[in-house]
matplotlib code that plots the C-alpha trace (Angstrom):
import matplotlib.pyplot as plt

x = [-5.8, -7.4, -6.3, -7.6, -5.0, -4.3, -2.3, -5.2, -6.0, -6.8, -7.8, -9.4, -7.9, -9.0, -8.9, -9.0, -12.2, -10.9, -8.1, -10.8, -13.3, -10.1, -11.2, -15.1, -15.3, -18.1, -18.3, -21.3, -20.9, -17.3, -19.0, -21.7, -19.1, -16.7, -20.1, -21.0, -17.9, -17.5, -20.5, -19.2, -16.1, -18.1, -20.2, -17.5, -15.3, -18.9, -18.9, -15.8, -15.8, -19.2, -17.2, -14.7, -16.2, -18.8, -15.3, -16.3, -19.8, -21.1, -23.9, -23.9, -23.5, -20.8, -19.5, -15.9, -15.5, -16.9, -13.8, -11.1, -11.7, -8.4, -8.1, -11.6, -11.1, -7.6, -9.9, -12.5, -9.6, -7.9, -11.2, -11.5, -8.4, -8.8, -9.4, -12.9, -14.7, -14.9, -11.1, -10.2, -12.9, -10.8, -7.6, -8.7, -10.2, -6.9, -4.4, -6.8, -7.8, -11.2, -13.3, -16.9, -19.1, -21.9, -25.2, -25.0, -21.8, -20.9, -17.9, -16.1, -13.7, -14.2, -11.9, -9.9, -10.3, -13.1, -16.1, -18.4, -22.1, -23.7]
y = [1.0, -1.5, -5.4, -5.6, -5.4, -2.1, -2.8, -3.4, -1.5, 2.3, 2.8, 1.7, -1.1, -3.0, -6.7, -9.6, -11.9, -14.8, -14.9, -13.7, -16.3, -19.9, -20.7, -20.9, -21.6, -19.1, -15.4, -15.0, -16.7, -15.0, -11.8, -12.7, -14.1, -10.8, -9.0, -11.0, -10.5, -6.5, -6.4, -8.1, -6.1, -3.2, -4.1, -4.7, -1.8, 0.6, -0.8, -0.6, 2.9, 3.7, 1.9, 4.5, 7.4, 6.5, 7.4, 11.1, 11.3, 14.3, 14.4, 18.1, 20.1, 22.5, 24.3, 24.7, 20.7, 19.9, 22.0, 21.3, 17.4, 16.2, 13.0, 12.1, 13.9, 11.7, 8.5, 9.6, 10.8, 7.1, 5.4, 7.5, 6.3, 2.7, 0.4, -0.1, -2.8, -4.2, -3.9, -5.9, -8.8, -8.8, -9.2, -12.2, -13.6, -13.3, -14.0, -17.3, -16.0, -16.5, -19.7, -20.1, -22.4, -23.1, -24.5, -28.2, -28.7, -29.2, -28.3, -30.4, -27.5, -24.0, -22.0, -19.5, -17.3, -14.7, -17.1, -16.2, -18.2, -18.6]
z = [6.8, 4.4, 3.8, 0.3, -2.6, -3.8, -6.8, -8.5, -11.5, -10.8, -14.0, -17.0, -18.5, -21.5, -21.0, -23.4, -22.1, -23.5, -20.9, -18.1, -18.8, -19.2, -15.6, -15.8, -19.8, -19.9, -20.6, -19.1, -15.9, -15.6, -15.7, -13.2, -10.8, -11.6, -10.5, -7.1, -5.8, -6.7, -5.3, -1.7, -2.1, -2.2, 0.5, 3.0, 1.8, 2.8, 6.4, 6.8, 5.9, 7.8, 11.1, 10.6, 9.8, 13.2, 15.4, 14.1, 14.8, 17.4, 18.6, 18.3, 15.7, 16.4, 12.7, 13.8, 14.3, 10.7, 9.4, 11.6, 11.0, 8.7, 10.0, 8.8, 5.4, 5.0, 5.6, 2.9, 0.5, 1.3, 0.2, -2.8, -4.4, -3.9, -7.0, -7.9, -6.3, -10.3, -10.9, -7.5, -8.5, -11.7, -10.2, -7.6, -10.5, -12.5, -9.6, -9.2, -5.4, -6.3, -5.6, -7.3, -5.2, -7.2, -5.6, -7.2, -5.8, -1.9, -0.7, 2.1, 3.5, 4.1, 1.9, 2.4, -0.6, -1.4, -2.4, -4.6, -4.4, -7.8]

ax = plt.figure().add_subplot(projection="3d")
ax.plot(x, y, z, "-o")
ax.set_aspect("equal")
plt.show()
């Protein structure tokens, strides 16, 4: 159903920010980044929920459907227990998936990682 990485953390995990912040040097800018990208993942996860949860749409409203609906219940129940868009920014950011592209540098190739504009 969804391509994201779903061993992320599920719950909540303390984490040590000096190990979450070796890549950029910064604490600050590490948790700006960590928040740009949840906030893509989060984006992306909603439309891709909304694209599937349009296959259900009626245009009328007829009770009985509403109920007997399980697939589209499985989909939101799916999409429930997925990692937090925060936990999965964490987990590029530690699996090194994550490339910053800040606006003073330029960047010859496209890459193929989750890029985060700051």
């Amino acid at each position: 159903m969804n391509t994201k990485p779903l061993h992320a953390a599920k719950t909540t995990i303390t984490r040590n920010m000096a190990d979450l912040d070796q890549e950029m040097g910064n604490v600050y800018e590490t948790v700006v980044v960590l928040g740009k990208r949840a906030n893509q993942i989060a984006l992306a996860t909603k439309e891709e929920l909304t694209a599937k949860l349009e296959e259900f749409a009626s245009t009328g409203e007829n009770l009985e459907e509403v109920y007997e609906n399980r697939e589209q219940i499985e989909i939101s129940k799916h999409y429930e227990r997925m990692p937090k868009p925060g936990a999965l920014a964490i987990h590029e950011l530690m699996e090194g998936k994550l490339i910053v592209r800040r606006p003073e540098e330029v960047a010859d190739a496209t890459p193929s990682a989750p890029v985060v504009e700051n």
